[in-house]
N, C-alpha and C positions, 0 to 999 in steps of 0.2 A: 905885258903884265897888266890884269885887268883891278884896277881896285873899286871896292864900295864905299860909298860915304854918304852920310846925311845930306838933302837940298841945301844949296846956299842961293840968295836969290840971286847971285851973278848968272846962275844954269838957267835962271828960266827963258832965255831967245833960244838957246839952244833944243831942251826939251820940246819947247813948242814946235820947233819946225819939227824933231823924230817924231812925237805924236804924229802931228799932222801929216808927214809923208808917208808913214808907216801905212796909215788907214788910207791914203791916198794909193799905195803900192799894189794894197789888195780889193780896193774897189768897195772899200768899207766909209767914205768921206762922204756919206746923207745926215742928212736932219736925224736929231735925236742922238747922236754922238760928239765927243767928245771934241771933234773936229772942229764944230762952229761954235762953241762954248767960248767964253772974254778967260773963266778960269785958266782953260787951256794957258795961256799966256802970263800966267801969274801961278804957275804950282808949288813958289817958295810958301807965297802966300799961303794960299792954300791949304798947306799943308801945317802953315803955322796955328795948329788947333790942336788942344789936347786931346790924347789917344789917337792922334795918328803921325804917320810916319810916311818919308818918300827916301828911296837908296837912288844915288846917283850911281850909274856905271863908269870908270872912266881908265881909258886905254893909253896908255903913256901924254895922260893930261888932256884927252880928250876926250870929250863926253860919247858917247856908246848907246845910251839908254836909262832905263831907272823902272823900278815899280815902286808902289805902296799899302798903305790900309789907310781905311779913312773910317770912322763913324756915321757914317750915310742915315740922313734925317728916317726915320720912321722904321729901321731896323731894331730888331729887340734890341735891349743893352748889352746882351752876351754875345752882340753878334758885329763883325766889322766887313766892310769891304776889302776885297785884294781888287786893288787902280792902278789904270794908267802904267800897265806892264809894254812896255815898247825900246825895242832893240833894233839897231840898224844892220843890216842884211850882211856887213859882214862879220857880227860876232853870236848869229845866231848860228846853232847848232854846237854851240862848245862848251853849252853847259852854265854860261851865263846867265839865262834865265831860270835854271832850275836854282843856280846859288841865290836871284834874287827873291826867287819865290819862298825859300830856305829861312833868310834873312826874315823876309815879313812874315810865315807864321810863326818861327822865333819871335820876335816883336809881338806880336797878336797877345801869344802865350803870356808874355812878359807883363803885357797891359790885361791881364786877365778877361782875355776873349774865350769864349769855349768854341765860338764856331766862326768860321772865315766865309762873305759871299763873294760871287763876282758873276759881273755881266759880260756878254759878248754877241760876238755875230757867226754865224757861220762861212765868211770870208775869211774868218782867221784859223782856217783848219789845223793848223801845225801849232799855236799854243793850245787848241781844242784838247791836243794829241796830254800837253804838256800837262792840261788839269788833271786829265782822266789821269793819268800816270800817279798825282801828287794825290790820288785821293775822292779828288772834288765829282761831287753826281751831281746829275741835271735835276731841275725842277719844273714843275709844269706853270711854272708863272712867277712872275718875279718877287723880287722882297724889297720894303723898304721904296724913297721917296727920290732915286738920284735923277727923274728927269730922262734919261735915258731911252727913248722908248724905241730908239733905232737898235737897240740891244736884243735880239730877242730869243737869244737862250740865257739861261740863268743856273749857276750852279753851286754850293754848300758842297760843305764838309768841316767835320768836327776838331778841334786842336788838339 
């Protein structure tokens, strides 16, 4: 039984090692990601900012993964990020990331977003698979101020 729930800050050691191994798994752990970031280690915090939102995964009490949205400096106002989408290898493929992705453009909608962005690499070919699915097209250059410059595909779609 897989449930969601809102960040509490007891998950952030946890979080931070899945981030971390996640991007370490697939050879995604350079500069300019989310990897060598101090936030990484603090995504209650983080998260603790109006209009945005982090779902915790967790599998008979234990943590699994989580995504979010964030308000990312320099994005129009109608526009939020989808962050920090990472799942541990054994509950990927069952549908859990598509629930969490579900979850945050709900939330988006809710907090009257029209359009959802998000960054990535192309080491992460199998959630690639997961935006094109939900929607999301590429853009030829990024949006907004997150720092990220190890990111270098970028993709939108409207709520």
């Amino acid at each position: 039984m897989i449930t969601l729930r809102p960040i509490q800050k007891t998950d952030n050691p946890a979080l931070a090692i899945i981030v971390r191994n996640t991007l370490a798994e697939f050879g995604a752990n350079h500069p300019g990601t989310v990897y060598f970031e101090d936030s990484t280690d603090h995504l209650f915090e983080l998260f603790n900012k109006e209009l945005s939102a982090y779902f915790v995964a967790e599998a008979d009490g234990v943590i699994v993964g989580g995504g979010g949205i964030f308000p990312t400096d320099g994005l129009p106002s109608d526009t939020c990020e989808l962050v920090k989408m990472y799942l541990l290898p054994h509950v990927r493929g069952i549908g859990l990331g598509r629930s969490i992705i579900e979850k945050c453009l709900a939330t988006a909608r809710h907090y009257g977003f029209a359009r959802i962005y998000l960054e990535t690499m192309p080491e992460l070919h199998k959630a690639l698979l997961v935006y094109e699915k939900f929607g999301f097209n590429y853009l030829s250059s990024p949006m907004g101020n997150s720092g990220h410059f190890g990111c270098d595909l970028h993709m939108i779609r409207d709520l």
